[in-house]
Structure formats: C-alpha cells, structure tokens
N, C-alpha and C positions, 0 to 999 in steps of 0.2 A: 463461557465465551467460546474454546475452544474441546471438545471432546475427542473421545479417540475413535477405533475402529468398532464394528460389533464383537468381535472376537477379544474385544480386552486388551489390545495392542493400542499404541497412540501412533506408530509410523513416523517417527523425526526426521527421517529421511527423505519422505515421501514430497512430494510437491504439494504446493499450495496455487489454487486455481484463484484470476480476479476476483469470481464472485465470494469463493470463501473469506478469503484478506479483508475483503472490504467489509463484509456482516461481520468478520470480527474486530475491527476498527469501531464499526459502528455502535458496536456492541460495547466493548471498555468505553469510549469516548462518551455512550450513552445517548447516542442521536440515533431514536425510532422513528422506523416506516411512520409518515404523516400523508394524509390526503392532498395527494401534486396531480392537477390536470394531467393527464395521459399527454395533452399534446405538448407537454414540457418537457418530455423526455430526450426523444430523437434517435432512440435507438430503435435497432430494427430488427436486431438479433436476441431481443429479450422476455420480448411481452408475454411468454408464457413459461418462462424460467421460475423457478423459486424466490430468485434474486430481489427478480422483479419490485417488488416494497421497497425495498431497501434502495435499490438503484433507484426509483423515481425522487427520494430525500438526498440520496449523494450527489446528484445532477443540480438539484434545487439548491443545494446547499453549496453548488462548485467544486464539491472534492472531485468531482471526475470527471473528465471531458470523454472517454473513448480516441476512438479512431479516425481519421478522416472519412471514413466510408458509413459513416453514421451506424458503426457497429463499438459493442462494448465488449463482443469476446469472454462472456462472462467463463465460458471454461476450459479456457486456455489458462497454462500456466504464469503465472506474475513474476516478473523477473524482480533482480532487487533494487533497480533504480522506478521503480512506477510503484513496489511497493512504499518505497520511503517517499516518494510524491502523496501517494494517498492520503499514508499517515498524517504526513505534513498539513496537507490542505484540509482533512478533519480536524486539524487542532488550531487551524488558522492564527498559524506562528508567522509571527516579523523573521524574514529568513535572514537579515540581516547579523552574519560574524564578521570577523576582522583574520580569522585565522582559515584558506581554505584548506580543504581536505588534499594530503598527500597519497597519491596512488600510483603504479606506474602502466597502468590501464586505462585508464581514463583521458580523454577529451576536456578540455579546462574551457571549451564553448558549447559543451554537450547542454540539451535541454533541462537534465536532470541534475547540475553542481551546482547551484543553490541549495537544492534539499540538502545534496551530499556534503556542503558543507556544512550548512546548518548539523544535520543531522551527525556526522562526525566530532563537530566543536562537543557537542553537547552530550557526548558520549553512549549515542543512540547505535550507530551502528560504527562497528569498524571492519577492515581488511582484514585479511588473509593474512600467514606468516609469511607468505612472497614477497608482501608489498602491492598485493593487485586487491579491487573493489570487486571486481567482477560483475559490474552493472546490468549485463544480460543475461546473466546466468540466472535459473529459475530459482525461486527461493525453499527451500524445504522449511517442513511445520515447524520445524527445531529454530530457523531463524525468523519466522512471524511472528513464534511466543516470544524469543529474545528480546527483539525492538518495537513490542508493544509492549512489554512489561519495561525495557530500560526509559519510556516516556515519565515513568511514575519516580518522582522526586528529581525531575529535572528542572529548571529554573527556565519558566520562560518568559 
C-alpha cells in the first residue's frame, strides 16, 4: 500500500501529496480504478497525472470533490483536515458522535469537524501534546500510515 524511498529509506517525515493519500486509501479500502466516462470527472489539473485512474473512481464514488477552480491539486501537499475528509468519505461512515473533538485550534464551524469528530471519537486521529489539531498543517507519511491503519478494528 505504502512503500518507501529507492534508497531503502521510508521518510516519516516527509510529506504526503493528495494523489499519494488517496491511492493509499484506495488501496487499504480496496476500491480500484473502474471505467468512469472522462467527462465525470471535472478536473482540469489531472488527465495526464498518474492519479488519474484512481481519481476518475474517487469523484464517482464522492470521496473527493477538489477545489472550486475545478482543480484536484493532486501534488500538493494534503493537509490533516482533507486527509481525514477522504478517509472518511472512502469509508462512507455515519459521521454521526455525540462526543465533539477538543482542540484549542480549531473552528467548531470549520468544514472539516464532522470528520474531526467522527474521526477523534473513534480513536482515528488525535492532537498534539499542546492541545492543538493542527488541521492545516501538511501531513507527514508517519501520520497517513497511523490513521489508515488506526481504521482497522474500529466499530463502525
């Protein structure tokens, strides 16, 4: 699902770009590139990306809307509130808790505190020892393996 560098290193630290996140979502989750008309897509930034497969079954499937400018950005880096959106929406979870997420960085009307609650309750992702989520902050490979492996043996 995930591999490392050519030189035998995995880089934990390193960032993780949209398109990678999402081919490895899709990949644990198990949802393969299927034949989706081109003109399903709507992005404009991707049709000769790698991604591209992948992206045409994420759009179809709604895990991922992009950007207002009908770009997907696939290699920019993924902050941590859009990755725990993806997740989320590949696993097409009831976001429905009763307990939200404590943070002292966070917006409690941000687009992304459904997931972050969801995804908090359930012990998919947590904060910092500050107390902060840190929602825009880019994610490193160290935290995409965490909270795609912490999905497995969670109750949903």
């Amino acid at each position: 699902v995930i591999s490392g560098y050519g030189d035998g290193s995995f880089g934990p630290n390193s960032y993780v770009s949209r398109a990678e996140f999402l081919k490895i979502v899709m990949e644990v989750i198990e949802i393969k590139p299927t034949e989706v008309p081109d003109d399903e897509l709507f992005f404009i930034d991707v049709e000769n990306h790698w991604i591209y497969p992948y992206l045409k079954s994420a759009r179809f499937e709604n895990i991922i809307q992009g950007y207002g400018d009908n770009t997907f950005r696939p290699d920019k880096e993924i902050n941590r509130a859009e990755a725990v959106k993806i997740l989320l929406e590949a696993l097409k979870v009831d976001l429905a808790v009763d307990t939200p997420a404590i943070y002292n960085d966070i917006d409690r009307d941000a687009w992304y505190m459904d997931y972050l609650n969801f995804a908090t309750a359930k012990g998919i992702v947590n904060g910092y020892g500050d107390g902060t989520f840190r929602p825009g902050s880019n994610m490193s490979r160290a935290e995409a393996v965490k909270i795609v492996y912490m999905i497995f043996g969670v109750d949903f």
